[in-house]
N, C-alpha and C positions, 0 to 999 in steps of 0.2 A: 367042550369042543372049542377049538380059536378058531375064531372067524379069520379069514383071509384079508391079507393088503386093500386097503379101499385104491392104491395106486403100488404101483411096482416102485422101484428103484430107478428104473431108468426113468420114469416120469418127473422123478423129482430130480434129478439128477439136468433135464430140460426146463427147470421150472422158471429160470428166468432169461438166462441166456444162454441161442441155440447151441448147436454143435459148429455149426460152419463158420461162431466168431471164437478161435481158439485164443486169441490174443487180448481177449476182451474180459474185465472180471467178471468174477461169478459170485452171485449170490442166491444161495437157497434157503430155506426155510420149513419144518414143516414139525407137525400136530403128533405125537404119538398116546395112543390111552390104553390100556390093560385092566382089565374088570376081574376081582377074584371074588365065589362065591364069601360063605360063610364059614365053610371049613378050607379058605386058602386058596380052592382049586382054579385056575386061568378060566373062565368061560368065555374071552373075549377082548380080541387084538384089532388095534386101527391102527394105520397111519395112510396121514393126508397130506397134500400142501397145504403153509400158511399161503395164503396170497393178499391178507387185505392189512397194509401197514397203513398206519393213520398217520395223519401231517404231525400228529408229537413225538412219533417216534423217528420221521427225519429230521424234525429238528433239535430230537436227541443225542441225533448221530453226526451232528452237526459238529459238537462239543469237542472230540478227537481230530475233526479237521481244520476248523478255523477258531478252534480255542473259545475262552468267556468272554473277553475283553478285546475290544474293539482294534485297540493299537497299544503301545508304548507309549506314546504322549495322550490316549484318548481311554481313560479307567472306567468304560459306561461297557455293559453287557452286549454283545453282541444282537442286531437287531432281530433276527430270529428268533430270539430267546425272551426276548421282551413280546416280541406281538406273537407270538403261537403260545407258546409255554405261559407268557405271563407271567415271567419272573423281574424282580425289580430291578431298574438299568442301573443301579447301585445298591452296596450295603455296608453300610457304615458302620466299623466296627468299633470299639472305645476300649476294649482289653490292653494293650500296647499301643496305640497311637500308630500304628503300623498298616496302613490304606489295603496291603496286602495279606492280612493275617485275616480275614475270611477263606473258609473251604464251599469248597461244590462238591456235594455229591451225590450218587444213585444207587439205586438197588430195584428191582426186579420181581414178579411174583404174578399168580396165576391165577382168575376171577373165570368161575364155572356159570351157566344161567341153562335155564328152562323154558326160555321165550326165544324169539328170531326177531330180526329187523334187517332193513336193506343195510347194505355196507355206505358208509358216508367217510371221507376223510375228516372229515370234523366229529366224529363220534366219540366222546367222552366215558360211555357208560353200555354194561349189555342192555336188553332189552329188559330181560326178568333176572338180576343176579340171586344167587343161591348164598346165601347166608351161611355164615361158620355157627352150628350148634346142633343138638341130636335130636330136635323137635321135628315135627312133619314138614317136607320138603326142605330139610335145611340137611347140609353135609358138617361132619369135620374136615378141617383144614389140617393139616399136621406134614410133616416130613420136607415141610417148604423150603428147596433147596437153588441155588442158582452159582455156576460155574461159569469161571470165563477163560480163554483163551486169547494168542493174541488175533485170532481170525472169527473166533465164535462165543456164541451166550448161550446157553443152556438154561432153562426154566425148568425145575422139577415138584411137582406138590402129587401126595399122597393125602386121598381121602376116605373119610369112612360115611356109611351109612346106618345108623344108630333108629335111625326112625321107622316106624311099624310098615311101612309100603314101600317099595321101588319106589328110585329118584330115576326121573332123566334128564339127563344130560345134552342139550343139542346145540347152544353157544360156547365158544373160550374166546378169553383173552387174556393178551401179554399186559401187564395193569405196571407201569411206570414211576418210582414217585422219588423227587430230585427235594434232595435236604441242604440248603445255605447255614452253617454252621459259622459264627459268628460272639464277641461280646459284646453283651449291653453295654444299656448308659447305668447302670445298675452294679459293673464289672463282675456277671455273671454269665456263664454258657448259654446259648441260648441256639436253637435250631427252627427256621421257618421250613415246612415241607408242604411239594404240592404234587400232587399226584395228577395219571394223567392215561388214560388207555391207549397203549401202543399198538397194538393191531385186534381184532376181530374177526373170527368167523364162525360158521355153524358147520356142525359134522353131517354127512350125507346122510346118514340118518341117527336117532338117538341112541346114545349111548347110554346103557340102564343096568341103574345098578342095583342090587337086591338089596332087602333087610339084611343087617350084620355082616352085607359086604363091604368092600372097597375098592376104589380104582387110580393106578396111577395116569398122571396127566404129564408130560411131557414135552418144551417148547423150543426146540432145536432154529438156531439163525448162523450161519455161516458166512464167511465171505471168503474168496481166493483170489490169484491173482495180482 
């Protein structure tokens, strides 16, 4: 049997900005999970709002509006980026002699746990994360997908439960990690990445998933406007 909407559509649809500022953008957000037993069958449908983004993931969203680099005459990484992220105010590259031939980039992905903690904007980590392998309390990871638009990010991971007991499920989060791709002094590729949790929350209540089932996890962010 699927369990019903833990909110309607019109709730999320209010989730950050009301009705009465039409002119103002929108941004939503929100959790979806799907549990199938062990022969396939759906026993169990959620969706919630996100609501807890962390200070990394605005100052990952920083990157589209006021770019890496300072200015034009000024090649040091945006201050954001250095004091939240912690990325280096330079990176020197030696491949071509070329100040500009380093890349930035990111990618996206989905961190399940078993524990709770209050929301902090400086939270880096869930409380209990759940591990990728088929032993007791740990899931598989597999079908880790992420789609982008030019208005939204999509987050999708597919997991199994291989281990003798139900898992549950009561944190997610959106897990961040930003790659400087760069050459040595070596004239070698080389990649520094740092990872980084972009929002956090816990489901109203656990999501459980059986021996030799699995569930999908779903991280929808949107902006209009």
């Amino acid at each position: 049997m699927v369990a019903p909407d833990a909110v309607s559509e019109e709730d999320i649809e209010k989730l950050i900005i009301p009705d009465d500022l039409p002119d103002e953008p929108t941004f939503k957000a929100y959790i979806e999970a799907t549990v199938y037993d062990k022969e396939g069958h759906p026993i169990e449908y959620r969706k919630q709002p996100m609501r807890s983004l962390t200070q990394y993931f605005l100052a990952l969203m920083s990157i589209p509006l006021i770019g890496t680099y300072q200015s034009s005459s000024i090649d040091q990484a945006q201050n954001i980026l250095v004091n939240v992220l912690g990325l280096p105010s330079q990176q020197t590259t030696y491949a071509s002699g070329n100040k500009d031939s380093a890349i930035i980039l990111w990618d996206f992905s989905i961190q399940l746990g078993s524990g709770t903690q209050a929301f902090s904007i400086t939270l880096n980590s869930l409380a209990a994360p759940i591990s990728n392998g088929s032993g007791a309390g740990q899931l598989i990871y597999e079908g880790v997908n992420v789609a982008y638009t030019s208005t939204s990010i999509s987050a999708f991971v597919i997991t199994f439960n291989q281990s003798p007991g139900a898992i549950n499920v009561t944190e997610i989060g959106l897990q961040g990690t930003i790659y400087i791709a760069y050459g040595n002094s070596s004239a070698l590729y080389a990649v520094n990445s740092y990872s980084f949790l972009l929002s956090y929350d816990t489901f109203t209540t656990a999501i459980s998933i059986p021996p030799g089932g699995l569930a999908e996890f779903q991280i929808v962010i949107s902006f209009t406007g």
